[in-house]
Biopython code that builds the backbone (N, CA, C, O; Angstrom):
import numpy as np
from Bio.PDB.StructureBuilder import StructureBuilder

atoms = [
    (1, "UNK", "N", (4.963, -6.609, -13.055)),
    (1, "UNK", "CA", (4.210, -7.413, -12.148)),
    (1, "UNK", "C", (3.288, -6.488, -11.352)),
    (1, "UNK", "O", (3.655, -5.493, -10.726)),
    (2, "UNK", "N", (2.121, -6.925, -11.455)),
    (2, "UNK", "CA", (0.960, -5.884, -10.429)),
    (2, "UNK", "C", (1.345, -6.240, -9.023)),
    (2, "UNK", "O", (1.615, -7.372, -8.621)),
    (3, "UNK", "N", (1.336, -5.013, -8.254)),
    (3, "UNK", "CA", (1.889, -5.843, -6.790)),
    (3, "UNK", "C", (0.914, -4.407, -5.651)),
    (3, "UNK", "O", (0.918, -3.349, -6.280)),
    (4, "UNK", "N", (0.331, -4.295, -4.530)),
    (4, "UNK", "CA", (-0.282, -3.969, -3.289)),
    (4, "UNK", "C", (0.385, -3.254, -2.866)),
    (4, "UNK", "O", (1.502, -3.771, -2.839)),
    (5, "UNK", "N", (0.417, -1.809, -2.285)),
    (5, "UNK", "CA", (0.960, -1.129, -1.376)),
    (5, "UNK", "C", (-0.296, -0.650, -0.275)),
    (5, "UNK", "O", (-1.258, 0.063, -0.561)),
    (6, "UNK", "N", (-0.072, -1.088, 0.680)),
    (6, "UNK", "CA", (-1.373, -0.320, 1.564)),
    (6, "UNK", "C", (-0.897, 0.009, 2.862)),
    (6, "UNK", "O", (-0.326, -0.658, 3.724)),
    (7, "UNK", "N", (-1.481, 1.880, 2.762)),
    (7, "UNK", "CA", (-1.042, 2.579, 3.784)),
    (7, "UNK", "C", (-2.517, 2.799, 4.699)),
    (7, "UNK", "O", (-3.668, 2.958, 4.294)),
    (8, "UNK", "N", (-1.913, 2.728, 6.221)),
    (8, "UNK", "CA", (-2.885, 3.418, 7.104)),
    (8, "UNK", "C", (-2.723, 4.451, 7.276)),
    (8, "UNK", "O", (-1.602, 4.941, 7.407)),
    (9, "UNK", "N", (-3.710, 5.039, 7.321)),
    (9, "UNK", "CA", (-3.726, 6.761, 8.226)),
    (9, "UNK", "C", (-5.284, 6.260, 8.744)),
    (9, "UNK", "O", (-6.163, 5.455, 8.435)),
    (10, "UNK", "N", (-4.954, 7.414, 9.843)),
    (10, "UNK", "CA", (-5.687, 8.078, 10.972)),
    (10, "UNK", "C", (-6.833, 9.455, 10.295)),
    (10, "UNK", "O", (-6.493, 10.639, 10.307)),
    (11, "UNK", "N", (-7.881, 9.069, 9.870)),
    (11, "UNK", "CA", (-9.001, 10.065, 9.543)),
    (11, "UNK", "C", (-9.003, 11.159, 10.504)),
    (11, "UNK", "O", (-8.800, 12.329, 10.181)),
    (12, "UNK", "N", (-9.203, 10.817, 11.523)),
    (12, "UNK", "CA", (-8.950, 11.945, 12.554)),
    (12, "UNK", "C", (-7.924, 12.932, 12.269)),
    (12, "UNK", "O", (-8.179, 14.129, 12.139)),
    (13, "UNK", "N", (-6.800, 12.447, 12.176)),
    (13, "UNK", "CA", (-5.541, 13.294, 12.131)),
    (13, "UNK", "C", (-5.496, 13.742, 10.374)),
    (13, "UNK", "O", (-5.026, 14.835, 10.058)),
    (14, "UNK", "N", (-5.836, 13.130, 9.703)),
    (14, "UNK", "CA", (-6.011, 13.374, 8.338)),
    (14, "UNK", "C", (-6.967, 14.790, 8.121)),
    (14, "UNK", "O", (-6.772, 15.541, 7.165)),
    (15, "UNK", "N", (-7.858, 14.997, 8.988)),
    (15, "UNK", "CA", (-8.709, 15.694, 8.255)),
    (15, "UNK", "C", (-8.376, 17.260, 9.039)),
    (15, "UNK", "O", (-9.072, 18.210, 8.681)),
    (16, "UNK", "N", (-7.413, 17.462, 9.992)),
    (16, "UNK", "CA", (-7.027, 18.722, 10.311)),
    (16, "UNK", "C", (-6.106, 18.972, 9.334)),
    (16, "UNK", "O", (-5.507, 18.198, 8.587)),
    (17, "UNK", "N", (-6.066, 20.607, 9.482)),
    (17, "UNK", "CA", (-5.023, 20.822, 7.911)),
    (17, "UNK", "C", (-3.352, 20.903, 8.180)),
    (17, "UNK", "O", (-2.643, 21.136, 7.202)),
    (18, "UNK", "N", (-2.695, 20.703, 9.571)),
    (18, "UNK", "CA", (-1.528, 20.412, 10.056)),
    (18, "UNK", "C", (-1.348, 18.421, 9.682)),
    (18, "UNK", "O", (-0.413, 17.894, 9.078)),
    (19, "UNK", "N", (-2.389, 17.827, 10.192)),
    (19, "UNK", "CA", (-2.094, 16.136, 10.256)),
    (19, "UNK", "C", (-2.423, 15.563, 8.552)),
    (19, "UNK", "O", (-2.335, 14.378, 8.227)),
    (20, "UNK", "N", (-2.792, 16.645, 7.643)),
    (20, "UNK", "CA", (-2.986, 15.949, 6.440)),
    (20, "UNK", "C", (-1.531, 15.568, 6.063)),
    (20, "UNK", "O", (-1.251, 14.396, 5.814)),
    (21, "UNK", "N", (-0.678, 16.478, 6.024)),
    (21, "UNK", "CA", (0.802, 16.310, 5.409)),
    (21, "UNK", "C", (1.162, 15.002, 6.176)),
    (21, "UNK", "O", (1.321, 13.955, 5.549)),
    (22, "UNK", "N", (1.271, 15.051, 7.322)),
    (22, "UNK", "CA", (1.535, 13.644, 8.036)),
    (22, "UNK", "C", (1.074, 12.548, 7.474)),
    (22, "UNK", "O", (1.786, 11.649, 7.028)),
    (23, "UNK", "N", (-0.155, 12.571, 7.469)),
    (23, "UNK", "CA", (-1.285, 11.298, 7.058)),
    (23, "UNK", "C", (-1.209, 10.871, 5.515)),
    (23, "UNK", "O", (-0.985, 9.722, 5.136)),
    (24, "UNK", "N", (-1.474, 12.196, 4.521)),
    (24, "UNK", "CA", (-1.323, 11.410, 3.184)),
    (24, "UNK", "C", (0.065, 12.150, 2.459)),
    (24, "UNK", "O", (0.069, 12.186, 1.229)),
    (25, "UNK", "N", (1.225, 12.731, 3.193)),
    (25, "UNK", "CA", (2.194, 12.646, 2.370)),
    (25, "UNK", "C", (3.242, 11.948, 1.623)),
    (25, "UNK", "O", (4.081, 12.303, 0.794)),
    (26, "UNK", "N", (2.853, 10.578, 2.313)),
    (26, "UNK", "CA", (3.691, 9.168, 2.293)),
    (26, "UNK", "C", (3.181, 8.295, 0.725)),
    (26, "UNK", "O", (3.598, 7.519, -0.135)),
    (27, "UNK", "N", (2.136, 8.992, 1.088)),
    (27, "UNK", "CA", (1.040, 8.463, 0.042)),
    (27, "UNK", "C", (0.962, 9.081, -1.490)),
    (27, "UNK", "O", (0.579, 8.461, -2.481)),
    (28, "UNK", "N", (1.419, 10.463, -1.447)),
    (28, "UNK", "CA", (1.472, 11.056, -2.481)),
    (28, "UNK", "C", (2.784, 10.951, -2.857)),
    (28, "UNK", "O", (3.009, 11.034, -4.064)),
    (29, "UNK", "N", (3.993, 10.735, -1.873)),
    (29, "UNK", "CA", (5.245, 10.361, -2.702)),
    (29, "UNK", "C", (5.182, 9.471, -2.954)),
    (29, "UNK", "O", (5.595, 9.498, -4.113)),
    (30, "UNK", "N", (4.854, 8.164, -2.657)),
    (30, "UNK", "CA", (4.741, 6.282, -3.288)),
    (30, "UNK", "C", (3.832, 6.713, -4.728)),
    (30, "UNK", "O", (4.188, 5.866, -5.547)),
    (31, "UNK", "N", (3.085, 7.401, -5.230)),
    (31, "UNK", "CA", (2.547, 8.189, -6.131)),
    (31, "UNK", "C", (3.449, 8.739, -7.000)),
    (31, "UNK", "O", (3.233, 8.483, -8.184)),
    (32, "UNK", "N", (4.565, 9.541, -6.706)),
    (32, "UNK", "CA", (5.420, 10.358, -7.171)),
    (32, "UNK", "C", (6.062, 9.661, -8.022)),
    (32, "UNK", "O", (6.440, 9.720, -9.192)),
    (33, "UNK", "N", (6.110, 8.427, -6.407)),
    (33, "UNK", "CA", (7.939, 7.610, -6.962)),
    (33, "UNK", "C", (7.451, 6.511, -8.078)),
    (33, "UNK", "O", (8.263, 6.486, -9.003)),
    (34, "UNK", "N", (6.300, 5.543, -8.274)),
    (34, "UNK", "CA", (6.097, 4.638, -9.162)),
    (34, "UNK", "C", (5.472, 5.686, -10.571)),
    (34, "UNK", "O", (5.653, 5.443, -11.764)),
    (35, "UNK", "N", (4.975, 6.463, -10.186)),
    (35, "UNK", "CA", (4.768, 7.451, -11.349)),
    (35, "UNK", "C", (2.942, 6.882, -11.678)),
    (35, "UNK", "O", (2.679, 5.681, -11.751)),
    (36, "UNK", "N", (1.919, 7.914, -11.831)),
    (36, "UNK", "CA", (0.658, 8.297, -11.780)),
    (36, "UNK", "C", (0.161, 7.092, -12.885)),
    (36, "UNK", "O", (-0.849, 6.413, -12.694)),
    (37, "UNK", "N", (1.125, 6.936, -14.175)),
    (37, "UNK", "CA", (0.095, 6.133, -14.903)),
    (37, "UNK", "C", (0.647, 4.625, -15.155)),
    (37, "UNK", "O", (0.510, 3.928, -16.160)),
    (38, "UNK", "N", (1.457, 4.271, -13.668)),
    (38, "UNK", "CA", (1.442, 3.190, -13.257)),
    (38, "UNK", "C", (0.629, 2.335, -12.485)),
    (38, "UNK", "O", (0.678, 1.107, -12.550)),
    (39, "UNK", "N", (-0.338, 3.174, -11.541)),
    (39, "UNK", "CA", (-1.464, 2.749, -10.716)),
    (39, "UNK", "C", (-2.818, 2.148, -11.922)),
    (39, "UNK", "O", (-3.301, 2.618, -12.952)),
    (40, "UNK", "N", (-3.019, 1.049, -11.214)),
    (40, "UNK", "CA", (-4.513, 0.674, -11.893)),
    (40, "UNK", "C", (-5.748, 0.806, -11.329)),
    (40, "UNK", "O", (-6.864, 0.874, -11.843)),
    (41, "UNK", "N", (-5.294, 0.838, -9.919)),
    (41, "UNK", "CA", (-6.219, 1.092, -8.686)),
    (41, "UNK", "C", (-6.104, 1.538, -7.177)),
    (41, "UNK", "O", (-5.079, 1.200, -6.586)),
    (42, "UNK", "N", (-6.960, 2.191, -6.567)),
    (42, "UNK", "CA", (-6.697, 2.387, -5.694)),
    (42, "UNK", "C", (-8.364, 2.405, -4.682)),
    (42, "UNK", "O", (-9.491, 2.800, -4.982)),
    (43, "UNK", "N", (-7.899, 1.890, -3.657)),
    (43, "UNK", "CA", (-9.492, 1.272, -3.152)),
    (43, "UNK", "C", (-9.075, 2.296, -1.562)),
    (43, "UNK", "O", (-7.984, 2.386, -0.999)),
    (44, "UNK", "N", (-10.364, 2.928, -1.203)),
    (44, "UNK", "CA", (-9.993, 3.424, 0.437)),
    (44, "UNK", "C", (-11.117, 2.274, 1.232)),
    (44, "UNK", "O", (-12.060, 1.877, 0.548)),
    (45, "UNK", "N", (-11.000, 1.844, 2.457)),
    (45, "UNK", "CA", (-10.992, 1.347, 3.050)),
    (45, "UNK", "C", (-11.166, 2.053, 4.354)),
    (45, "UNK", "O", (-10.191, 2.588, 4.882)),
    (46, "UNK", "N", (-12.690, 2.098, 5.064)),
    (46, "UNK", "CA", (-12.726, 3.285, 6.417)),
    (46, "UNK", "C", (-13.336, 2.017, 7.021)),
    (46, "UNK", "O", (-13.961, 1.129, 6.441)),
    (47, "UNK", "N", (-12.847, 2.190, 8.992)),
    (47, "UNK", "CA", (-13.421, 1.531, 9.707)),
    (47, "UNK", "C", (-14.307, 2.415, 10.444)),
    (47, "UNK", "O", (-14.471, 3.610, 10.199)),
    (48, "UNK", "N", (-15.030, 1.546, 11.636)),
    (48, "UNK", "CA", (-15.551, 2.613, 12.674)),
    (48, "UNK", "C", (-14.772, 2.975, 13.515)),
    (48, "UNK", "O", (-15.206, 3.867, 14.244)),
    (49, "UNK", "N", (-13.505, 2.542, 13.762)),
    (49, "UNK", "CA", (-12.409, 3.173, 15.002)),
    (49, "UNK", "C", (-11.645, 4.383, 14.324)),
    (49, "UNK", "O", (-10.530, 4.712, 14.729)),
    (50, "UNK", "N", (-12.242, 5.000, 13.335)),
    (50, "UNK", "CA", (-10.808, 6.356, 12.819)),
    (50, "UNK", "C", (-9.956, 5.848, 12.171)),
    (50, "UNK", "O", (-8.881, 6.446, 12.197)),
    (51, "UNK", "N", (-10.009, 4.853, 11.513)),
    (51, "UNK", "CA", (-8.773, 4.275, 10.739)),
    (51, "UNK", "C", (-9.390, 4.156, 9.283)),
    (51, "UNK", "O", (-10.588, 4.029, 9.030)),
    (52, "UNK", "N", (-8.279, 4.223, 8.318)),
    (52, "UNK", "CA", (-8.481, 4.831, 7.040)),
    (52, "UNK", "C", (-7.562, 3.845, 6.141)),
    (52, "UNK", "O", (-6.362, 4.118, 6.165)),
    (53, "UNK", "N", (-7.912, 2.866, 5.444)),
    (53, "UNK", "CA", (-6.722, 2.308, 4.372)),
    (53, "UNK", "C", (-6.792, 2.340, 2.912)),
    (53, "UNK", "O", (-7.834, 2.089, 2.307)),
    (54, "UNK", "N", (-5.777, 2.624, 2.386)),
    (54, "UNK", "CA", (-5.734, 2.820, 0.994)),
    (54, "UNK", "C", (-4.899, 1.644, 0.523)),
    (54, "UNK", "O", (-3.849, 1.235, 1.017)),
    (55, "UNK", "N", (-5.533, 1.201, -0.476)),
    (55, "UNK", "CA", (-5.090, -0.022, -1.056)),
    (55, "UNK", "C", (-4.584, 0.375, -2.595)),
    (55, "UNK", "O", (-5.412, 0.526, -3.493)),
    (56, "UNK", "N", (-3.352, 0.510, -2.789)),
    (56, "UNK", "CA", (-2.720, 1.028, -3.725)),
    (56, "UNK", "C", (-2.670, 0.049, -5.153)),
    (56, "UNK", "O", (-1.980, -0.916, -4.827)),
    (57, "UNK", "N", (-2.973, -0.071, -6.166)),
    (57, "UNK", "CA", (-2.540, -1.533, -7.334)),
    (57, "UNK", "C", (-1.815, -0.793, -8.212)),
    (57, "UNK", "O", (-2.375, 0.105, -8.841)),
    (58, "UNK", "N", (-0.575, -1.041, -8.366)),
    (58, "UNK", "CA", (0.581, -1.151, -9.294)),
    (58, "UNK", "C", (0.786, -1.914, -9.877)),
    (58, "UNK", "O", (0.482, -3.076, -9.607)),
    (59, "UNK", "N", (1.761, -1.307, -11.553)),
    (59, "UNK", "CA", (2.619, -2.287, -11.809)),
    (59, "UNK", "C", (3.530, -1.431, -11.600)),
    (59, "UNK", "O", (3.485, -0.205, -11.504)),
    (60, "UNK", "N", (4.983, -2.709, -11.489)),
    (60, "UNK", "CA", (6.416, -2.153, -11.108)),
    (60, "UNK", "C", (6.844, -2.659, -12.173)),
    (60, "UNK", "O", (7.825, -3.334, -11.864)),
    (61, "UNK", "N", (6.563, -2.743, -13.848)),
    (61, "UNK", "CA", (7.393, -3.343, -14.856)),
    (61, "UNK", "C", (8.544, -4.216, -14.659)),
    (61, "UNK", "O", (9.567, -4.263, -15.341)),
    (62, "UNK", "N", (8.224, -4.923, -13.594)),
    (62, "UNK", "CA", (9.623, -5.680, -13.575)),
    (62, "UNK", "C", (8.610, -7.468, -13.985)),
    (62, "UNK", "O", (7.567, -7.631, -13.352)),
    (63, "UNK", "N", (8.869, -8.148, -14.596)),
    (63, "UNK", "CA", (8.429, -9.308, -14.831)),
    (63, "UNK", "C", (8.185, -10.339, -13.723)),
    (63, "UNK", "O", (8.757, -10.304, -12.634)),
    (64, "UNK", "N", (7.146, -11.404, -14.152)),
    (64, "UNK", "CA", (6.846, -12.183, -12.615)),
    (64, "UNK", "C", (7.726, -12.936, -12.545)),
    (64, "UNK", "O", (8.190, -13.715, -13.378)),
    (65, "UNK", "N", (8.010, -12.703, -11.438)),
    (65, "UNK", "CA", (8.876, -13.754, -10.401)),
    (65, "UNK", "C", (7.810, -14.188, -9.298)),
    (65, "UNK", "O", (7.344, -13.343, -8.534)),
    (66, "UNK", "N", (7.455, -15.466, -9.239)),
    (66, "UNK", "CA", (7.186, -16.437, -8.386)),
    (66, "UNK", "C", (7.944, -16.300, -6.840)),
    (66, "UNK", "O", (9.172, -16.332, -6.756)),
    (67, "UNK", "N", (7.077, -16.146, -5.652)),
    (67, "UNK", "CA", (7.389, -16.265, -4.395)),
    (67, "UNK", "C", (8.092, -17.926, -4.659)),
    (67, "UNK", "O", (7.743, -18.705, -5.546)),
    (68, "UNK", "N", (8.998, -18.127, -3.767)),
    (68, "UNK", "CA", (9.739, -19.559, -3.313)),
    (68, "UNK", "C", (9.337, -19.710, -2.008)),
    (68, "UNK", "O", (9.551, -18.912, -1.097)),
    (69, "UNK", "N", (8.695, -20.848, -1.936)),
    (69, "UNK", "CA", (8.734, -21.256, -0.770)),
    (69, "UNK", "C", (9.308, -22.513, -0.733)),
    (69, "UNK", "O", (9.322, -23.461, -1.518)),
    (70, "UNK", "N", (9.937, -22.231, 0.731)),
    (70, "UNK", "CA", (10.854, -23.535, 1.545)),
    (70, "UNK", "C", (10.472, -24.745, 1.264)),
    (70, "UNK", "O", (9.437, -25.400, 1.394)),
    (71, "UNK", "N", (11.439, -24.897, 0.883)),
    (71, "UNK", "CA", (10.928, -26.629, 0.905)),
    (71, "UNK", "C", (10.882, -27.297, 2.788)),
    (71, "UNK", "O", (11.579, -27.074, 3.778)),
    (72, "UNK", "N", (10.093, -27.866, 2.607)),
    (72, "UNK", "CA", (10.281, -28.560, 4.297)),
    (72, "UNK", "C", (10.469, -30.095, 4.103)),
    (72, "UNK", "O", (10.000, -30.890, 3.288)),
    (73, "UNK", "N", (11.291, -30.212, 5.108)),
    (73, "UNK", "CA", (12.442, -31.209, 5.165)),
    (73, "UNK", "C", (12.000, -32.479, 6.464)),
    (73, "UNK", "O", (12.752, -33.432, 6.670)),
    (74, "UNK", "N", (10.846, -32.307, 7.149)),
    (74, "UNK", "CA", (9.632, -33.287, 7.071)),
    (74, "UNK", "C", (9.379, -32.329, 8.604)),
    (74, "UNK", "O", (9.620, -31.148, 8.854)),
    (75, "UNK", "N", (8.858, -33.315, 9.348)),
    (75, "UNK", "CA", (8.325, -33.009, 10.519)),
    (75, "UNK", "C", (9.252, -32.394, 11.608)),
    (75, "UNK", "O", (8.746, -31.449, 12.213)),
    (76, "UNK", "N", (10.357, -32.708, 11.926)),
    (76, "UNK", "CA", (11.613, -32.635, 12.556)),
    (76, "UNK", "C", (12.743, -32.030, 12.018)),
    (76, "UNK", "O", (13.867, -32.184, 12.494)),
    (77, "UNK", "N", (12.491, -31.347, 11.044)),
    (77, "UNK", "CA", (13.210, -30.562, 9.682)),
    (77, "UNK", "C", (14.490, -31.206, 9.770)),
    (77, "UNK", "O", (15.373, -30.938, 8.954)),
]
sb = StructureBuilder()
sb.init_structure("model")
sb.init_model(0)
sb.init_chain("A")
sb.init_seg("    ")
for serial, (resi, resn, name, xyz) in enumerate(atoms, 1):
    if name == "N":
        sb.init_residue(resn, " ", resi, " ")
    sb.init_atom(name, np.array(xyz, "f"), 0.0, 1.0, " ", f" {name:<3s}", serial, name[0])
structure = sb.get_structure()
């Protein structure tokens, strides 16, 4: 199933060479752990406030399973 991981970091703190390990080491183990030629994509995402997002696309070989949602049981449940 293709499924989203998206991490923030801080550009600011990213781009000194002490705050990189902080900023994208989280990022390179979620990398590690689904394994490199599981990703299909990966999109960065910069604002104007210093904020930085990476939009991760996987698959996790596990087959689709459908979200469930609640049934609702009317107005007054």
């Amino acid at each position: 199933m293709i499924k989203i991981k998206v991490f923030t970091i801080s550009s600011i703190v990213a781009s000194k060479a002490i705050g990189e390990d902080e900023e994208l080491g989280p990022i390179e183990d979620f990398i590690m752990q689904i394994g490199y030629e599981n990703i299909k994509n990966i999109k960065i995402q910069s604002t104007t406030t210093g904020t930085g997002y990476y939009h991760i696309i996987y698959e996790d070989g596990l087959p689709y399973t459908p979200r469930t949602t609640p049934k609702k049981k009317g107005l007054f449940g």
